[in-house]
mmCIF entry with sequence, helices, sheets and N, C-alpha, C, O atoms, coordinates in Angstrom:
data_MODEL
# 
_entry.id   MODEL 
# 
_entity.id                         1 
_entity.type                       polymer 
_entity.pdbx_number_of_molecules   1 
# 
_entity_poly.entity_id                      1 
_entity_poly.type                           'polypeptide(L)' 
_entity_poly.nstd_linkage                   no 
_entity_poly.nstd_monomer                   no 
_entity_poly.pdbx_seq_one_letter_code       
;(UNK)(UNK)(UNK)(UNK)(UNK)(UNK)(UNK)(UNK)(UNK)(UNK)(UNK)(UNK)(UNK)(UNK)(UNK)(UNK)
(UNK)(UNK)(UNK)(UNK)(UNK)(UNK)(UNK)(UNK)(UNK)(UNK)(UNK)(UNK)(UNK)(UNK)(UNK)(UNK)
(UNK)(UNK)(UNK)(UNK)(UNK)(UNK)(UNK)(UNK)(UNK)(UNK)(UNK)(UNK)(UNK)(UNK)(UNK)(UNK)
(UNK)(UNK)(UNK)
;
_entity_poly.pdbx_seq_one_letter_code_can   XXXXXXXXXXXXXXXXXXXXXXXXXXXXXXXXXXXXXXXXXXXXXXXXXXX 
_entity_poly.pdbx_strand_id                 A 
# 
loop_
_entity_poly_seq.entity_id 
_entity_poly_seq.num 
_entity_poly_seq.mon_id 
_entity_poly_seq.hetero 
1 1  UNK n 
1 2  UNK n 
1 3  UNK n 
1 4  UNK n 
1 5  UNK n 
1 6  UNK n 
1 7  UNK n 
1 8  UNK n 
1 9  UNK n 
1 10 UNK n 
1 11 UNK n 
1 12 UNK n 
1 13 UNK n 
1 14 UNK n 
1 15 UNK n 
1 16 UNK n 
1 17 UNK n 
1 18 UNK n 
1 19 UNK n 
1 20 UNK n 
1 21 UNK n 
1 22 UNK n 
1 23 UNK n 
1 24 UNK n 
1 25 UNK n 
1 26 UNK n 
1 27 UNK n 
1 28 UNK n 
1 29 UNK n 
1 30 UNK n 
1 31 UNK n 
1 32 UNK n 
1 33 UNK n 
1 34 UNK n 
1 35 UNK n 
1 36 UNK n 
1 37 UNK n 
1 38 UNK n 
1 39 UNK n 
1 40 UNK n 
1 41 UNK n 
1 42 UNK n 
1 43 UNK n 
1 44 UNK n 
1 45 UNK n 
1 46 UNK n 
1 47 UNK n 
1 48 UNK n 
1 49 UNK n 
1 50 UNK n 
1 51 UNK n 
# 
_struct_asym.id          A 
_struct_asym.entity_id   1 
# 
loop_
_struct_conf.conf_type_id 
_struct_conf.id 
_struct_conf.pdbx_PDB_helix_id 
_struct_conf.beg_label_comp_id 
_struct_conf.beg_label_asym_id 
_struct_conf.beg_label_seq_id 
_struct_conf.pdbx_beg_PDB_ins_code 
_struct_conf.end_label_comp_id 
_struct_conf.end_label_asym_id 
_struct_conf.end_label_seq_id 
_struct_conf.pdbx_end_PDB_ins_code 
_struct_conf.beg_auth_comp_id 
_struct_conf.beg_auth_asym_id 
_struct_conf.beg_auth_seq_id 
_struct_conf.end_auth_comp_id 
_struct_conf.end_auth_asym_id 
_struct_conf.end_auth_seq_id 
_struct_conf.pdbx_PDB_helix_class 
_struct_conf.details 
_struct_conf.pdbx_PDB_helix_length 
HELX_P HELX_P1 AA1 UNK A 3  ? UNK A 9  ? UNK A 3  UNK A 9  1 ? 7  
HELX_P HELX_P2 AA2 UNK A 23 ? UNK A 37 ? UNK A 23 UNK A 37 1 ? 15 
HELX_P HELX_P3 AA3 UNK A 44 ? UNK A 46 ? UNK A 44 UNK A 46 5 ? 3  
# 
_struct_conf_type.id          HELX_P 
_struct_conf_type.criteria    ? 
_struct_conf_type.reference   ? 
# 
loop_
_atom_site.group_PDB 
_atom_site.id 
_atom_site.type_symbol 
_atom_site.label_atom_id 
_atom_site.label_alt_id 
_atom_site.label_comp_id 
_atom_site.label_asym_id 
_atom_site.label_entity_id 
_atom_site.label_seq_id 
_atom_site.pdbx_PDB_ins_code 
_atom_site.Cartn_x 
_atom_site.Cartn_y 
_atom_site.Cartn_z 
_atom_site.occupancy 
_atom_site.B_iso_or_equiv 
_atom_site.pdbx_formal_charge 
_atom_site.auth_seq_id 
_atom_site.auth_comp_id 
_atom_site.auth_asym_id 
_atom_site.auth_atom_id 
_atom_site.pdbx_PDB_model_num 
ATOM 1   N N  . UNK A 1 1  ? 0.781   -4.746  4.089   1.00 0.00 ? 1  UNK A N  1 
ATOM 2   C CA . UNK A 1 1  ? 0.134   -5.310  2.899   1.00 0.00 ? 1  UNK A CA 1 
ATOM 3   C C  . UNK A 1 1  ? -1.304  -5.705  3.232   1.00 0.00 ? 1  UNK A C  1 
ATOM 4   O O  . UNK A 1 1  ? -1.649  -6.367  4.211   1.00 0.00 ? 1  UNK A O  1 
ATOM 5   N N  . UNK A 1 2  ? -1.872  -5.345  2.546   1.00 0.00 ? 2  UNK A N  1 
ATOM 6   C CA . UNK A 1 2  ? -3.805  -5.333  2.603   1.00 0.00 ? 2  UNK A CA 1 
ATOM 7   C C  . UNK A 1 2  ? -3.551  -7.171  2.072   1.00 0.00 ? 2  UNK A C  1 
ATOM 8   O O  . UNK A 1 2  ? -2.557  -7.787  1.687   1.00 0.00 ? 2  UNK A O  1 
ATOM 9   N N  . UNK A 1 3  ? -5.040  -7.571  2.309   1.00 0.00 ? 3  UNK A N  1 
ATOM 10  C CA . UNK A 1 3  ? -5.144  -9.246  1.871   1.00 0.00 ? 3  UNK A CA 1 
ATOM 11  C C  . UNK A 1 3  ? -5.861  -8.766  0.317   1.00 0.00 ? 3  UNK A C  1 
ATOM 12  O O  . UNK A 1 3  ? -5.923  -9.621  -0.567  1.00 0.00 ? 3  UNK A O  1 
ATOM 13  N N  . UNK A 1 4  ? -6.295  -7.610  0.103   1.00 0.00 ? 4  UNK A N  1 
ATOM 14  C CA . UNK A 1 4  ? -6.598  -7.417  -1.706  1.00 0.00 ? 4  UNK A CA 1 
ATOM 15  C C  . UNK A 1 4  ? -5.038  -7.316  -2.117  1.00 0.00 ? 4  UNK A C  1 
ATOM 16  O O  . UNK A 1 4  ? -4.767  -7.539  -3.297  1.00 0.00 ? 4  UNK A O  1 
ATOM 17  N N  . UNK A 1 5  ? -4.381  -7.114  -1.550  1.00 0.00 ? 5  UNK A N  1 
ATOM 18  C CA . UNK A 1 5  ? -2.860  -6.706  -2.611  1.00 0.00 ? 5  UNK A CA 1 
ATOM 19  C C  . UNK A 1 5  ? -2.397  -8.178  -2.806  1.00 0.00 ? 5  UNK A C  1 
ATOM 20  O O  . UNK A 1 5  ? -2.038  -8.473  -3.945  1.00 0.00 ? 5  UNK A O  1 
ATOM 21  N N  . UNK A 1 6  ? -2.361  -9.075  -1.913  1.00 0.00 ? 6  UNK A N  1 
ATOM 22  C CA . UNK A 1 6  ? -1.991  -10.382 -1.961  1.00 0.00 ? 6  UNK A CA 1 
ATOM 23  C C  . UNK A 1 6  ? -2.971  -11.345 -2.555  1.00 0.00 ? 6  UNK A C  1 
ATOM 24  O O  . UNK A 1 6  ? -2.571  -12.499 -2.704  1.00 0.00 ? 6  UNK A O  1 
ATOM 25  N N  . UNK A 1 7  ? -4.184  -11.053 -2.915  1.00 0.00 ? 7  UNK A N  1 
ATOM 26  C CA . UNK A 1 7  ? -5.075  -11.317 -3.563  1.00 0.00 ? 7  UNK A CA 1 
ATOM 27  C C  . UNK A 1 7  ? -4.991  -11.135 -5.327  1.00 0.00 ? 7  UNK A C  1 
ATOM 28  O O  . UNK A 1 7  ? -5.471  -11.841 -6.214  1.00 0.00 ? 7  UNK A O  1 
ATOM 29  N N  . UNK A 1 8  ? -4.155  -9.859  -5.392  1.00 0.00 ? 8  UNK A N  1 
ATOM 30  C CA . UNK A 1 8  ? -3.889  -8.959  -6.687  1.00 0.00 ? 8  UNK A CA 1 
ATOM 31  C C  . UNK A 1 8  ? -3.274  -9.627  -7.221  1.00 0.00 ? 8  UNK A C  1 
ATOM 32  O O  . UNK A 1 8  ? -3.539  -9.946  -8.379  1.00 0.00 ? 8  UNK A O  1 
ATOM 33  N N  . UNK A 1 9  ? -2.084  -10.143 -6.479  1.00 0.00 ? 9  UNK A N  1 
ATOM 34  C CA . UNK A 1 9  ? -0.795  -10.491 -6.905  1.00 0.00 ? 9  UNK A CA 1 
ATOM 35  C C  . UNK A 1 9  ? -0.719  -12.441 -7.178  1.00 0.00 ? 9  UNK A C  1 
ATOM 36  O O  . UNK A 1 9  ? -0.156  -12.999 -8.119  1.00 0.00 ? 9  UNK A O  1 
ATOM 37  N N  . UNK A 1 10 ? -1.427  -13.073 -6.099  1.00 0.00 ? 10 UNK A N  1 
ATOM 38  C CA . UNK A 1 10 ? -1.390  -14.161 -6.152  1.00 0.00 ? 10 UNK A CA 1 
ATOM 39  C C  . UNK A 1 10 ? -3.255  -14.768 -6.010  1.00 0.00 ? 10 UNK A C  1 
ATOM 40  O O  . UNK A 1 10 ? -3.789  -15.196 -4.987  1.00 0.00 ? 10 UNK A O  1 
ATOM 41  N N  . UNK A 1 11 ? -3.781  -14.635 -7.148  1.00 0.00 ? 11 UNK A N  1 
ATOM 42  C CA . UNK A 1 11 ? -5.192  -15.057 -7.101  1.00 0.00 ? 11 UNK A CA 1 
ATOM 43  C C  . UNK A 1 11 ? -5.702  -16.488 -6.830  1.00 0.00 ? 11 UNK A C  1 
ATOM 44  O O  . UNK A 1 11 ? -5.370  -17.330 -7.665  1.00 0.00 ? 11 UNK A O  1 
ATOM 45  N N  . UNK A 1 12 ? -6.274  -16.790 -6.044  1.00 0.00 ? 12 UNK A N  1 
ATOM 46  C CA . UNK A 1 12 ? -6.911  -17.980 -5.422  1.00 0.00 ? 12 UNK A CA 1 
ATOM 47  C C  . UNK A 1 12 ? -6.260  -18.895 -3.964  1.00 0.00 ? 12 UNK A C  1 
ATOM 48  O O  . UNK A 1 12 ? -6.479  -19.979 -3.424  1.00 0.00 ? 12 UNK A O  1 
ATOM 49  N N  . UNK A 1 13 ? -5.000  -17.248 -3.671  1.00 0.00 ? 13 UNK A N  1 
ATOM 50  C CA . UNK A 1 13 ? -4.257  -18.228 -2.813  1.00 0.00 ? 13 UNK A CA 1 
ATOM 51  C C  . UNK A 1 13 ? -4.739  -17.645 -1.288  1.00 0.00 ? 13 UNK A C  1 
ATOM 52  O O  . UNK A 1 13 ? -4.480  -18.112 -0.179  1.00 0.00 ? 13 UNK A O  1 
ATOM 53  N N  . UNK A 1 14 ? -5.553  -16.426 -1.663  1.00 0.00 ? 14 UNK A N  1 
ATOM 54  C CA . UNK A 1 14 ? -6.140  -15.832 -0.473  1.00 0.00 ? 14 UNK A CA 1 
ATOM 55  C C  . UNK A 1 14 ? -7.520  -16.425 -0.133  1.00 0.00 ? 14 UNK A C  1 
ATOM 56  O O  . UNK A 1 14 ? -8.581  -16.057 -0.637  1.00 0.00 ? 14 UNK A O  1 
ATOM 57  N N  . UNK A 1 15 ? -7.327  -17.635 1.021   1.00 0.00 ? 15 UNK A N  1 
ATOM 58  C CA . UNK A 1 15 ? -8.393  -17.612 1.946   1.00 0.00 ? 15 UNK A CA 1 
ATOM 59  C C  . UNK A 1 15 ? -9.631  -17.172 2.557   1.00 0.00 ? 15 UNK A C  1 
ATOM 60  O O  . UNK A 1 15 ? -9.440  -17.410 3.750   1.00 0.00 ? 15 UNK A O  1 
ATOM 61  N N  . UNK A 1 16 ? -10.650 -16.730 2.454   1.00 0.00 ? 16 UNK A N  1 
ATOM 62  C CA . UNK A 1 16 ? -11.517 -16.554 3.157   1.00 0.00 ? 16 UNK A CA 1 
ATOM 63  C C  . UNK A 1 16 ? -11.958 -16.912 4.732   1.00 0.00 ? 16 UNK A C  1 
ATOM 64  O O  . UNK A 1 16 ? -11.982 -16.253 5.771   1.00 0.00 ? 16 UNK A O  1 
ATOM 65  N N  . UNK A 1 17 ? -12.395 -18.704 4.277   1.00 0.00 ? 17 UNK A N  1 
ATOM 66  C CA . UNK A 1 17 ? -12.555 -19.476 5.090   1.00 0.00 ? 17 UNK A CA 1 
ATOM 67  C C  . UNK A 1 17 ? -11.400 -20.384 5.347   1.00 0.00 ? 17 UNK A C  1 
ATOM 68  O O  . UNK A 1 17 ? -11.433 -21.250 4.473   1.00 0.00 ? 17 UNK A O  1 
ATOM 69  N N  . UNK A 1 18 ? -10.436 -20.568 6.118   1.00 0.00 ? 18 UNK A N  1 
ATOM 70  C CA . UNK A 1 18 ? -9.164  -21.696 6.111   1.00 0.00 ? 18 UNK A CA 1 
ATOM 71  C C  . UNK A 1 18 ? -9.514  -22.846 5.961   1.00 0.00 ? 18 UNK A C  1 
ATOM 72  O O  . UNK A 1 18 ? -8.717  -23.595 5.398   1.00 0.00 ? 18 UNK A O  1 
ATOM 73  N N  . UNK A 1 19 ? -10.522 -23.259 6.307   1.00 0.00 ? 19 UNK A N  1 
ATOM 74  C CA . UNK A 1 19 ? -10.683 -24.580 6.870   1.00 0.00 ? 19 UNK A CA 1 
ATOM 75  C C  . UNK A 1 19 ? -11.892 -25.193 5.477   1.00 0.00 ? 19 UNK A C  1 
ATOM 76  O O  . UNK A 1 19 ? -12.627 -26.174 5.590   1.00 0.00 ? 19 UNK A O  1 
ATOM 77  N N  . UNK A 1 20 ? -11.777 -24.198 4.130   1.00 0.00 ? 20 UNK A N  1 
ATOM 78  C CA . UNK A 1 20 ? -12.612 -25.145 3.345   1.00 0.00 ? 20 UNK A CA 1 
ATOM 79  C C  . UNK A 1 20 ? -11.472 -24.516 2.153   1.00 0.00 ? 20 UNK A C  1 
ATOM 80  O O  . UNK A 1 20 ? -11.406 -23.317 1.883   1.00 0.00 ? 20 UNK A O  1 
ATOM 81  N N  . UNK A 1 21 ? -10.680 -25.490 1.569   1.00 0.00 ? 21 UNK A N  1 
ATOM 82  C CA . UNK A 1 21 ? -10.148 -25.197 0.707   1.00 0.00 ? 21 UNK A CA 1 
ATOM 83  C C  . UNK A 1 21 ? -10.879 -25.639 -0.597  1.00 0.00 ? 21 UNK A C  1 
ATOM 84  O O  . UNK A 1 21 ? -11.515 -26.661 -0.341  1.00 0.00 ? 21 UNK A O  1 
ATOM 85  N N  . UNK A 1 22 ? -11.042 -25.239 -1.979  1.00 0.00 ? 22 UNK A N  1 
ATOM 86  C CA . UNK A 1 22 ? -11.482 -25.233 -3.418  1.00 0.00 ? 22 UNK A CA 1 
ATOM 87  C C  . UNK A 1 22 ? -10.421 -26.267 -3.517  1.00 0.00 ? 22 UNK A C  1 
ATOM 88  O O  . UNK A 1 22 ? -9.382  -26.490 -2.897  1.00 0.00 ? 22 UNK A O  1 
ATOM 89  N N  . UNK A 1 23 ? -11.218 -26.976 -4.792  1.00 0.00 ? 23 UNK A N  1 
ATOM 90  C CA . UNK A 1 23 ? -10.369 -28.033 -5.739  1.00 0.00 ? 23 UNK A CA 1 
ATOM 91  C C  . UNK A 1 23 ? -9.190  -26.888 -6.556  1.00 0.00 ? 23 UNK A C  1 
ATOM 92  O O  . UNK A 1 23 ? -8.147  -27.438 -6.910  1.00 0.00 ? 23 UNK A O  1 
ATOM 93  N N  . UNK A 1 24 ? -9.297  -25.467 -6.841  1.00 0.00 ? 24 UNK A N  1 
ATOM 94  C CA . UNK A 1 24 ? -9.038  -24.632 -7.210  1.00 0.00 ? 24 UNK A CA 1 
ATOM 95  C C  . UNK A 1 24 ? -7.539  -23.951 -6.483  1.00 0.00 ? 24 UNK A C  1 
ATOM 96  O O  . UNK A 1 24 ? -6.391  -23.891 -6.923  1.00 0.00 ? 24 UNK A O  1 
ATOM 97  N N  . UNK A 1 25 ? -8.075  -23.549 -5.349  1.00 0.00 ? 25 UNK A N  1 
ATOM 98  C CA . UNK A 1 25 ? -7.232  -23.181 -4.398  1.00 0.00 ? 25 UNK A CA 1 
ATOM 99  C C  . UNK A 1 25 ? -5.868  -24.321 -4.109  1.00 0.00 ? 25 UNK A C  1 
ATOM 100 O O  . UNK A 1 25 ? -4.662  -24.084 -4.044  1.00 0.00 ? 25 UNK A O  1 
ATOM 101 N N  . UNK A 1 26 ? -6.759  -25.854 -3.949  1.00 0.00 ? 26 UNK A N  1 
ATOM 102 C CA . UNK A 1 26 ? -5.601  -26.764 -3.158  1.00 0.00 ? 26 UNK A CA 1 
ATOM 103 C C  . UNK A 1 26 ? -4.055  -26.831 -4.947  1.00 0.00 ? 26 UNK A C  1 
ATOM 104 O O  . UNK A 1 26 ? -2.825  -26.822 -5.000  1.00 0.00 ? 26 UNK A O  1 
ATOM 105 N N  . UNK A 1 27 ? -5.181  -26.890 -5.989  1.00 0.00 ? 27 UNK A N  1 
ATOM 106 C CA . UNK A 1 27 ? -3.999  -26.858 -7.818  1.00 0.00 ? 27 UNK A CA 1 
ATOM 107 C C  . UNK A 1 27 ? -3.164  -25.847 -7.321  1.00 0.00 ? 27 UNK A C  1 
ATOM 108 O O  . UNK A 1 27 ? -1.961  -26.063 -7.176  1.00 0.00 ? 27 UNK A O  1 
ATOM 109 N N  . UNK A 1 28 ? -3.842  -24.404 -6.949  1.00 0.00 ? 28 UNK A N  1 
ATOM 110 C CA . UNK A 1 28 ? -2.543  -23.387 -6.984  1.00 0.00 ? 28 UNK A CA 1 
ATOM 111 C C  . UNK A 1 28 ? -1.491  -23.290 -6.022  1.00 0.00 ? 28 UNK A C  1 
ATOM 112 O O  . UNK A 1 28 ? -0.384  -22.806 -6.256  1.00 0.00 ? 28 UNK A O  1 
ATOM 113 N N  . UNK A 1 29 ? -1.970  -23.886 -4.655  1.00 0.00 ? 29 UNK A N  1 
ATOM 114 C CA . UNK A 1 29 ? -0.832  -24.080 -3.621  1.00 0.00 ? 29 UNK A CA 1 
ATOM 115 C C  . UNK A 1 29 ? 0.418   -25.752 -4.182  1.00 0.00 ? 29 UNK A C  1 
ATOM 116 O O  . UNK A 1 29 ? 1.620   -25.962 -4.018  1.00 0.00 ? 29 UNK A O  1 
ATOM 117 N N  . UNK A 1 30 ? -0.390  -26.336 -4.657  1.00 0.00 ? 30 UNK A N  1 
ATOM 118 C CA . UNK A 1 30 ? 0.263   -27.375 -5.382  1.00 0.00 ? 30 UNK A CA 1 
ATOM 119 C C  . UNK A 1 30 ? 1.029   -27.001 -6.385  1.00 0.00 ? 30 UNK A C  1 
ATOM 120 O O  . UNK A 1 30 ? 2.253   -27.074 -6.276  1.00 0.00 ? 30 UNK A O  1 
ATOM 121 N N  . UNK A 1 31 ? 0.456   -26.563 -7.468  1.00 0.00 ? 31 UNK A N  1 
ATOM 122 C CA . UNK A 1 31 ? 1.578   -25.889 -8.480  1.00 0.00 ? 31 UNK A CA 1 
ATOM 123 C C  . UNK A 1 31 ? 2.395   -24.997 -7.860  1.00 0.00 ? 31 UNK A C  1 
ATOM 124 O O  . UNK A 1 31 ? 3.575   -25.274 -8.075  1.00 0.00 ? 31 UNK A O  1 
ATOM 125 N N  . UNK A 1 32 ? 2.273   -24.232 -7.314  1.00 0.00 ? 32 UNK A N  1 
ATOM 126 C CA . UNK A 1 32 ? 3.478   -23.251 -6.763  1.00 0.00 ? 32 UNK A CA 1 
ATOM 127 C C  . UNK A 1 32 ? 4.155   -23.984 -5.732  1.00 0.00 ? 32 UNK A C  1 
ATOM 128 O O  . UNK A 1 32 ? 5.112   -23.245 -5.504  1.00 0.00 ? 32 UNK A O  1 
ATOM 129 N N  . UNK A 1 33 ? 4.283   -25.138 -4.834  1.00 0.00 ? 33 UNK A N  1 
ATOM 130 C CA . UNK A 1 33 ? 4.938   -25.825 -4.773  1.00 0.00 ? 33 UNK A CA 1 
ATOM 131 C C  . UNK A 1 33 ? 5.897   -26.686 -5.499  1.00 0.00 ? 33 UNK A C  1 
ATOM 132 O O  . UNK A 1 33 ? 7.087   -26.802 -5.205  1.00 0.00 ? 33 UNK A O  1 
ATOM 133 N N  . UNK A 1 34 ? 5.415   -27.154 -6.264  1.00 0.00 ? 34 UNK A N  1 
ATOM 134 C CA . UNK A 1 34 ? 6.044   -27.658 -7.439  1.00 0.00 ? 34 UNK A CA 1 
ATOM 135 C C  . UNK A 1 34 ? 6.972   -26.434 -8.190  1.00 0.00 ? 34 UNK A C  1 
ATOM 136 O O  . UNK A 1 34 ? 7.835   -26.982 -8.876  1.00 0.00 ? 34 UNK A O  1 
ATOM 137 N N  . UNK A 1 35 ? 7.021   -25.601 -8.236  1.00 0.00 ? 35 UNK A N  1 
ATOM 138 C CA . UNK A 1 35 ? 7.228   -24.737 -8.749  1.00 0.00 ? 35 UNK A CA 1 
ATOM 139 C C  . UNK A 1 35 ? 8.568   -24.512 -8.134  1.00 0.00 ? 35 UNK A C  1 
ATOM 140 O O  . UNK A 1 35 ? 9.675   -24.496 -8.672  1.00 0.00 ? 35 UNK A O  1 
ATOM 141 N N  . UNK A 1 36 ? 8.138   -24.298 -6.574  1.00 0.00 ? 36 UNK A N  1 
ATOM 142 C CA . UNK A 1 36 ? 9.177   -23.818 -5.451  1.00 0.00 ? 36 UNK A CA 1 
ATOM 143 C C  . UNK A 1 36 ? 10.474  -25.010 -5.530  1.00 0.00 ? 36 UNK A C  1 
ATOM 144 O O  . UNK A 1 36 ? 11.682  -24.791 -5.619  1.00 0.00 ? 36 UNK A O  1 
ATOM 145 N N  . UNK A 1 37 ? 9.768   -26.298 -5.464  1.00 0.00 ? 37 UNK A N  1 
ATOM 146 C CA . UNK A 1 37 ? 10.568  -27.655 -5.929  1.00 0.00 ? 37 UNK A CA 1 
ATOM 147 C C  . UNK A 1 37 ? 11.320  -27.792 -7.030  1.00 0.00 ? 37 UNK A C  1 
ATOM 148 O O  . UNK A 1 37 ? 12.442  -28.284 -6.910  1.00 0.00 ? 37 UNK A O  1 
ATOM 149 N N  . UNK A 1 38 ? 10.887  -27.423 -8.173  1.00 0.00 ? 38 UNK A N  1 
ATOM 150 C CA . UNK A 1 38 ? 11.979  -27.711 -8.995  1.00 0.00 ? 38 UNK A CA 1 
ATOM 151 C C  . UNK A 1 38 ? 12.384  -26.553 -9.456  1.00 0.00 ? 38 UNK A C  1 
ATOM 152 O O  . UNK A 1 38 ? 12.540  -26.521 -10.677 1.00 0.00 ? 38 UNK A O  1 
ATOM 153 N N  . UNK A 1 39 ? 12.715  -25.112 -8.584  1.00 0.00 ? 39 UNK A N  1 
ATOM 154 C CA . UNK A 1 39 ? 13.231  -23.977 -8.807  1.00 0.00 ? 39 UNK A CA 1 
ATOM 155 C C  . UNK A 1 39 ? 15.352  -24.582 -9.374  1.00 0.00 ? 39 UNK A C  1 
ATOM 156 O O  . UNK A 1 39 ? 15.695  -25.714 -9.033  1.00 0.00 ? 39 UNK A O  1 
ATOM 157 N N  . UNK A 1 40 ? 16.122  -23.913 -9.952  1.00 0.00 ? 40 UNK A N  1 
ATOM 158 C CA . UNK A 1 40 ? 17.329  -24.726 -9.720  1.00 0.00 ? 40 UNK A CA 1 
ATOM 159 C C  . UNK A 1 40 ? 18.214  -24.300 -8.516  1.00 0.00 ? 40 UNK A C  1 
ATOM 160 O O  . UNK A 1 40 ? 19.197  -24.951 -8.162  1.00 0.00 ? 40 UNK A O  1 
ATOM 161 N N  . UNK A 1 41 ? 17.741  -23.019 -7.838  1.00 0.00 ? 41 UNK A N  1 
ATOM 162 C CA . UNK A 1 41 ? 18.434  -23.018 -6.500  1.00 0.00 ? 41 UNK A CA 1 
ATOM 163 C C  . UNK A 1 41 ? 17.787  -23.928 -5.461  1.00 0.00 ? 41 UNK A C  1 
ATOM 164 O O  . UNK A 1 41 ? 18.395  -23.925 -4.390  1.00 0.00 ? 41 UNK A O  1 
ATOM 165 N N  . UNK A 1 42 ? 16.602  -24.779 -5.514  1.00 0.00 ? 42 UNK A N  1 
ATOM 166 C CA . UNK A 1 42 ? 16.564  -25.160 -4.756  1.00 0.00 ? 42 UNK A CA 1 
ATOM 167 C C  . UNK A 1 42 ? 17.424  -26.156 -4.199  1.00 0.00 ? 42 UNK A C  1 
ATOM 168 O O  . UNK A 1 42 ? 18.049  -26.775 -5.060  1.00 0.00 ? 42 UNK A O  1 
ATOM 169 N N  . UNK A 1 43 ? 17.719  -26.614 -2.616  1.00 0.00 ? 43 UNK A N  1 
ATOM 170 C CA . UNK A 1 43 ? 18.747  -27.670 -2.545  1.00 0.00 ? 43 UNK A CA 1 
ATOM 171 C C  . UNK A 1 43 ? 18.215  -28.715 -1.891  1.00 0.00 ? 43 UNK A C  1 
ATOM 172 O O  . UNK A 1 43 ? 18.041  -28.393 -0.716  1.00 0.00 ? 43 UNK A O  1 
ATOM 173 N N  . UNK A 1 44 ? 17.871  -29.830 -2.109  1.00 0.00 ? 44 UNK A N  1 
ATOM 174 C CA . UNK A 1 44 ? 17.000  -30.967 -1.481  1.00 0.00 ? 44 UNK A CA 1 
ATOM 175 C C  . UNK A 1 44 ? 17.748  -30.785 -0.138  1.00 0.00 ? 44 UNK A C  1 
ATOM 176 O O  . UNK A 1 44 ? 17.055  -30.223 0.710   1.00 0.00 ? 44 UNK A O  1 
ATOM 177 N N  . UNK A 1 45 ? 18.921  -31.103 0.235   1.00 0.00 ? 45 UNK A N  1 
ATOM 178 C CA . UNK A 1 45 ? 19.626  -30.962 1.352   1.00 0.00 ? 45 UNK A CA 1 
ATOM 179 C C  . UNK A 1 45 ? 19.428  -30.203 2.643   1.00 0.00 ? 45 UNK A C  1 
ATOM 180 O O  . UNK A 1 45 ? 19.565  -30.464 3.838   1.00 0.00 ? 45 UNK A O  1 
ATOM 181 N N  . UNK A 1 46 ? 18.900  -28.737 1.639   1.00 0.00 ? 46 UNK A N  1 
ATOM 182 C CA . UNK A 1 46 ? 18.115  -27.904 2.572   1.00 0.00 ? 46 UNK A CA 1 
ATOM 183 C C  . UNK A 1 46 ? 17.458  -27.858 3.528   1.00 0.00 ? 46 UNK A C  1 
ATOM 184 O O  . UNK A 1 46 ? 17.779  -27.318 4.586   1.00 0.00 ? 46 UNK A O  1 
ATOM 185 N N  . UNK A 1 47 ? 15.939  -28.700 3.170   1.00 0.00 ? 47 UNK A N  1 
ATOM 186 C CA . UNK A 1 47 ? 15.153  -28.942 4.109   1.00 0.00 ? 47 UNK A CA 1 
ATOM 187 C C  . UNK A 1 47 ? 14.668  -30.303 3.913   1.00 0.00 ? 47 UNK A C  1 
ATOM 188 O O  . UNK A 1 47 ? 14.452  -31.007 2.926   1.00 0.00 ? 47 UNK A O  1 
ATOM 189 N N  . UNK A 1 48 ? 14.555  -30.458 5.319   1.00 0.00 ? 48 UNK A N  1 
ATOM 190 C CA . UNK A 1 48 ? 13.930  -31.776 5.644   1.00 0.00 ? 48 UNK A CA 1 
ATOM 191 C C  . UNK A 1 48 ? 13.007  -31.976 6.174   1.00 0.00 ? 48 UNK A C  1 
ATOM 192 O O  . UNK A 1 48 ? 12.871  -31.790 7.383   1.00 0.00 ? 48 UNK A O  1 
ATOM 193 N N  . UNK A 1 49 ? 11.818  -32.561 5.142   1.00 0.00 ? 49 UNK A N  1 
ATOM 194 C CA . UNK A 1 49 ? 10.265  -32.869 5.182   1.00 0.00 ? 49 UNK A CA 1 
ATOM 195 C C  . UNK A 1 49 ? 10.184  -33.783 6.274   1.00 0.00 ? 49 UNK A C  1 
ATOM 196 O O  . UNK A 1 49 ? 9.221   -33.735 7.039   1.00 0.00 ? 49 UNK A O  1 
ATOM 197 N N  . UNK A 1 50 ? 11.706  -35.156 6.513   1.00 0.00 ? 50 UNK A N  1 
ATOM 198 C CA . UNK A 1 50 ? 11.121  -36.228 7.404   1.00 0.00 ? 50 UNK A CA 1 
ATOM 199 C C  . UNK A 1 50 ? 11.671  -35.664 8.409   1.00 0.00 ? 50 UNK A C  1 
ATOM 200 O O  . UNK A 1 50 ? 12.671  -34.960 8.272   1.00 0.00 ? 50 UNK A O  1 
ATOM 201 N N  . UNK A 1 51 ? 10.901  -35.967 9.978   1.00 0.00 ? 51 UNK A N  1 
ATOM 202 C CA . UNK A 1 51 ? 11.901  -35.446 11.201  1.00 0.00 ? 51 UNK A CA 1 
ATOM 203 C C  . UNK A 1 51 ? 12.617  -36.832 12.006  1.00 0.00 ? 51 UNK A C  1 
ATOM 204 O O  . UNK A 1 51 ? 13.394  -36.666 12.946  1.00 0.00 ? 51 UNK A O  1 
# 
C-alpha cells in the first residue's frame, strides 16, 4: 500500500511530519477513536489502557 492510497482512503490521517500534528489531524485521530470506542463489538474488558 502506497501512503497516497492511505491518504485516499483516510484523509488527514497521513503524516508528513510526525512530530507536528494539525488541530485538524489530532479531531480525526480523536473521532475515529471515539468511533473505535463506542463501536458495539467493542469490549471494555478487552483492553487495558491502565498497566
Amino acid at each position: 500500500m502506497k501512503p497516497s492510497d492511505l491518504e485516499e482512503k483516510h484523509p488527514g490521517m497521513v503524516l508528513e511530519n510526525p512530530d507536528e500534528l494539525t488541530k485538524e489531524q489530532i479531531d480525526n485521530v480523536t473521532a475515529f477513536f471515539l468511533c473505535f470506542l463506542s463501536h458495539p463489538s467493542f469490549k471494555p474488558g478487552r483492553l487495558s489502557f491502565a498497566s
